[in-house]
C-alpha positions as CSV (number, residue, x, y, z in Angstrom):
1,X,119.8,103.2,50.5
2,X,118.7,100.0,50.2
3,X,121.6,97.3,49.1
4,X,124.9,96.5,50.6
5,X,125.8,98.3,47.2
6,X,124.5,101.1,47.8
7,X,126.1,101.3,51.1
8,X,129.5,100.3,49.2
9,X,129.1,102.7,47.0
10,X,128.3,105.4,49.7
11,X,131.2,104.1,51.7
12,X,133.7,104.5,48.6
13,X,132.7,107.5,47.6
14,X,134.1,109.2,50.8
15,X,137.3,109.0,51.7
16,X,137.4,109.0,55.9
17,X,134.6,106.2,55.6
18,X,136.8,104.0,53.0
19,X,139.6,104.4,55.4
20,X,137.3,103.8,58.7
21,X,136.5,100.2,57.0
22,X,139.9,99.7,56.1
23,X,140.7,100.0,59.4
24,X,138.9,97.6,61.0
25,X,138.5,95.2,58.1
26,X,140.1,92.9,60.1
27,X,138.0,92.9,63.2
28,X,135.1,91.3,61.7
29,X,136.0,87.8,60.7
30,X,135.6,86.3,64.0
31,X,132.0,85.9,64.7
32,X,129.6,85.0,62.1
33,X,126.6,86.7,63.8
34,X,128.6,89.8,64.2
35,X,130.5,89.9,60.4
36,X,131.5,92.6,58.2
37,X,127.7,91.8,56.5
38,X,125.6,92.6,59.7
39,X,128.1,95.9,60.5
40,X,127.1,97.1,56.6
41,X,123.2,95.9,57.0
42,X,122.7,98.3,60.1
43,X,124.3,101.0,58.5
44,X,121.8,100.7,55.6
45,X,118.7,101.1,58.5
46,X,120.3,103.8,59.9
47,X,120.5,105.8,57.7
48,X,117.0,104.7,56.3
49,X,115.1,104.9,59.7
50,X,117.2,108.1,60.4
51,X,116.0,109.8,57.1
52,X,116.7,113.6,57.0
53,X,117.3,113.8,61.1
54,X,120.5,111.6,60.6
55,X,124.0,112.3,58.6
56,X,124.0,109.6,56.6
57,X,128.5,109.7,57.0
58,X,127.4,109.2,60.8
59,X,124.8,106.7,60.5
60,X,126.9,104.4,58.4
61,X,130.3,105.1,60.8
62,X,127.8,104.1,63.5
63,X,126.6,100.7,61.6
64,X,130.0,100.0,61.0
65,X,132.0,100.4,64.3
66,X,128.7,99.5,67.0
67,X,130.0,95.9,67.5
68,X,133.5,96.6,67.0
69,X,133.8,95.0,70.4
70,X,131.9,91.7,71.1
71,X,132.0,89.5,73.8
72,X,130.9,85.7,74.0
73,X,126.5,85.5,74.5
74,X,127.8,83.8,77.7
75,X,130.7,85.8,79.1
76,X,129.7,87.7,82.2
77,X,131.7,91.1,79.9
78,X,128.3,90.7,77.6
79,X,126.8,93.4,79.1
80,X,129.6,95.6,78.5
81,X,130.5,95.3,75.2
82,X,128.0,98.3,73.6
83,X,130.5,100.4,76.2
84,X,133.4,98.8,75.5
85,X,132.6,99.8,71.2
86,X,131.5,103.2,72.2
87,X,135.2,103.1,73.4
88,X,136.8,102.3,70.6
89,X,135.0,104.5,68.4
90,X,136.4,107.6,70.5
91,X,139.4,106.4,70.2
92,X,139.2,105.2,66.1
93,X,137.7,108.0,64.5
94,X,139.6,110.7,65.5
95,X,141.1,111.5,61.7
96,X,138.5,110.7,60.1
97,X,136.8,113.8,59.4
98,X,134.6,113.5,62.3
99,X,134.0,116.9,64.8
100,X,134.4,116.2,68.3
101,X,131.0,117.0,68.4
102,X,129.8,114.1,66.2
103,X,132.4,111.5,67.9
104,X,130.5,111.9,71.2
105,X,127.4,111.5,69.2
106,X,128.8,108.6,67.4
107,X,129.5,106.8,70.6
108,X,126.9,107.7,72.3
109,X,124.2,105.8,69.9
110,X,126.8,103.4,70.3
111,X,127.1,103.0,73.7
112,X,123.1,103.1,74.0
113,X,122.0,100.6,71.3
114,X,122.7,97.3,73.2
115,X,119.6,95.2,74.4
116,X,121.0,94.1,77.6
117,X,121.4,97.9,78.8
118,X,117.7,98.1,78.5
119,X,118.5,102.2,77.2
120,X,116.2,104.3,75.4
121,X,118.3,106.8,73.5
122,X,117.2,110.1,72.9
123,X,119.3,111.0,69.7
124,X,117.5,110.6,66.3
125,X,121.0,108.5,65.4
126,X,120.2,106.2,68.6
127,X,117.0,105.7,67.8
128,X,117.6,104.9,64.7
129,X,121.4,102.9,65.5
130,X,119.1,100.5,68.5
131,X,116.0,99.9,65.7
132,X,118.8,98.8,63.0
133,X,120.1,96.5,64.7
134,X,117.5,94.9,66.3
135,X,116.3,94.4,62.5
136,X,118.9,92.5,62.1
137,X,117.9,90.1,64.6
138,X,114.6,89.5,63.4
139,X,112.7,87.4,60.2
140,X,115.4,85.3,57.6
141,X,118.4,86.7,58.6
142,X,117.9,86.9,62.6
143,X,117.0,83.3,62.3
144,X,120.3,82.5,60.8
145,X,122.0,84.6,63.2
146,X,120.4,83.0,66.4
147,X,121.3,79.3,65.1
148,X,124.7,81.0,64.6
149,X,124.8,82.2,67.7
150,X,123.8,79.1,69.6
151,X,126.5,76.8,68.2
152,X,129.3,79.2,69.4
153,X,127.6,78.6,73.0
154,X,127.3,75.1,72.5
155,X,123.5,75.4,73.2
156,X,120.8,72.5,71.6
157,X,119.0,74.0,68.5
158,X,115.5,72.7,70.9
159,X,114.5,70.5,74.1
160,X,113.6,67.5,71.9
161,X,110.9,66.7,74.9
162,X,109.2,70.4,75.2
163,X,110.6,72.6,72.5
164,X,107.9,75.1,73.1
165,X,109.2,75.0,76.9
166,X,105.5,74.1,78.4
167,X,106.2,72.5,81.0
168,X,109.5,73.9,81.8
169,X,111.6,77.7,82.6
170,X,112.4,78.9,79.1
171,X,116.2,78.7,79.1
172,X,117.9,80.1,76.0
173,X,121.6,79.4,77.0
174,X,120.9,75.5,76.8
175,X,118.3,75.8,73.9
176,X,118.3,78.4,70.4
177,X,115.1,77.7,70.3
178,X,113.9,79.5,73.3
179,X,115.5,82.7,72.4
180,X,112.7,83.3,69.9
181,X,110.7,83.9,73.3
182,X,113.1,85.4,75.4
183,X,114.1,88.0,73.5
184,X,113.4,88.1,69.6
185,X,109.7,87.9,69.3
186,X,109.9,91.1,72.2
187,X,111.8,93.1,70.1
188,X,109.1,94.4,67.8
189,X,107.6,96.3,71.0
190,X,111.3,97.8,71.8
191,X,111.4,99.6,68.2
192,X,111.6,104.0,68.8
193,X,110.7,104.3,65.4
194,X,108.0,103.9,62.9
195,X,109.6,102.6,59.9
196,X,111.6,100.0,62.5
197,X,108.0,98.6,63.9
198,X,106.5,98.4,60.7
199,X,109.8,96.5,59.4
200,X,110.0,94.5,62.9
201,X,106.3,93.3,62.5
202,X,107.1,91.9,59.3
203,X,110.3,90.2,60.2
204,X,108.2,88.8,63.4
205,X,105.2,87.4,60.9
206,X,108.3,86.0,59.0
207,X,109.7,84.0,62.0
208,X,106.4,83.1,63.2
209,X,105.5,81.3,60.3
210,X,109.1,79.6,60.5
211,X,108.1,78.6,64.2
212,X,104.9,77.2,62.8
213,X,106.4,75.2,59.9
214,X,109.1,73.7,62.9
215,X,105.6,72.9,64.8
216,X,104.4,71.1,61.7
217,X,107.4,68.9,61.3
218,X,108.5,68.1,64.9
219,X,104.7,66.7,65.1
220,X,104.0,69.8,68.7
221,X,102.3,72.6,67.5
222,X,103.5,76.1,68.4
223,X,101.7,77.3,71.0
224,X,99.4,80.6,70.2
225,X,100.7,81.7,73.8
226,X,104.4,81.9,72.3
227,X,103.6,83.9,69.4
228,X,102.8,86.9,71.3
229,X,100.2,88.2,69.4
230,X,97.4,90.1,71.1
231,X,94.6,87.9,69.2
């Protein structure tokens, strides 16, 4: 499974996950960094990274219900919102052909994928859940989603003065820019498995090059300090 049509196609072709989307169809429309898109892109990495450990009906019930609850990047409820989705999935997929068994499963990756719980699941589906999305913060498409992010919180895209935050606390609530180094460029070293830190390293190299290219044209190098690497 590579393509969001594959994972249509997998998705149509079973009944009790056509009917889990329909369900909450509706729920994604508010937040472009959390869309219907980024719920059907970390299906398709769970159930790549999961390979033959991980039901690919789970892995994709997982993808599409792990941010069914989201709270604003600056609403003191952040922290709780892998918990709060974990939640709903208990109480949503009840009738759709799910055992009890694999509900609590389900919810569990749910409940453990979030960054801000700082969790280390211990399910192959967890594993697998917390590396997919973390992908999806990372290279093209986790660039888009940070600027996303950043104008709901009514941060600045950079400090204009420091954007590499040399001579100042990195601060990524007032500034996108300095959530490449609070978080994103960390992530690769978070991944449990090895397709997701071989697929995170690229997405890094990716953004790095981006960061270097911003360097470039704002006329302030990126700092080799900021790019994390070990050489």
């Amino acid at each position: 499974m590579r393509t969001i049509g594959d994972i249509r196609a997998a998705i149509a072709a079973d009944p009790s996950l056509t009917a889990l989307e329909d369900q909450i169809a509706a729920r994604f429309e508010s937040d472009p960094a959390h869309d219907r898109g980024h719920a059907l892109r970390v299906g398709i990495w769970t159930v790549r990274l999961g390979g033959d450990q991980v039901d690919p009906a789970k892995a994709i019930a997982a993808g599409l219900l792990h941010d069914i609850v989201t709270h604003p990047t600056d609403s003191e409820r952040r922290g709780h919102a892998s918990g709060d989705s974990a939640e709903q999935a208990r109480l949503l997929l009840p009738g759709h052909g799910f055992s009890h068994e694999a509900i609590e499963e389900i919810a569990r990756a749910i409940a453990d994928h979030s960054y801000s719980r700082r969790v280390v699941p211990t399910t192959a589906l967890g594993k697998a859940l917390q590396d997919a999305d973390r992908l999806d913060a990372l290279g093209a498409l986790g660039t888009m989603r940070a600027v996303a992010t950043g104008v709901q919180m009514g941060s600045r895209l950079f400090d204009p003065e420091d954007p590499w935050a040399t001579h100042r606390p990195l601060d990524d609530r007032r500034f996108t820019l300095d959530h490449f180094f609070t978080k994103l460029l960390r992530l690769p070293e978070t991944m449990q498995t090895a397709g997701g830190r071989r697929e995170a390293a690229a997405r890094v190299e990716f953004m790095i090059a981006y960061l270097e290219q911003l360097g470039s044209e704002l006329g302030a190098d990126l700092p080799a300090a900021r790019t994390f690497r070990s050489s």
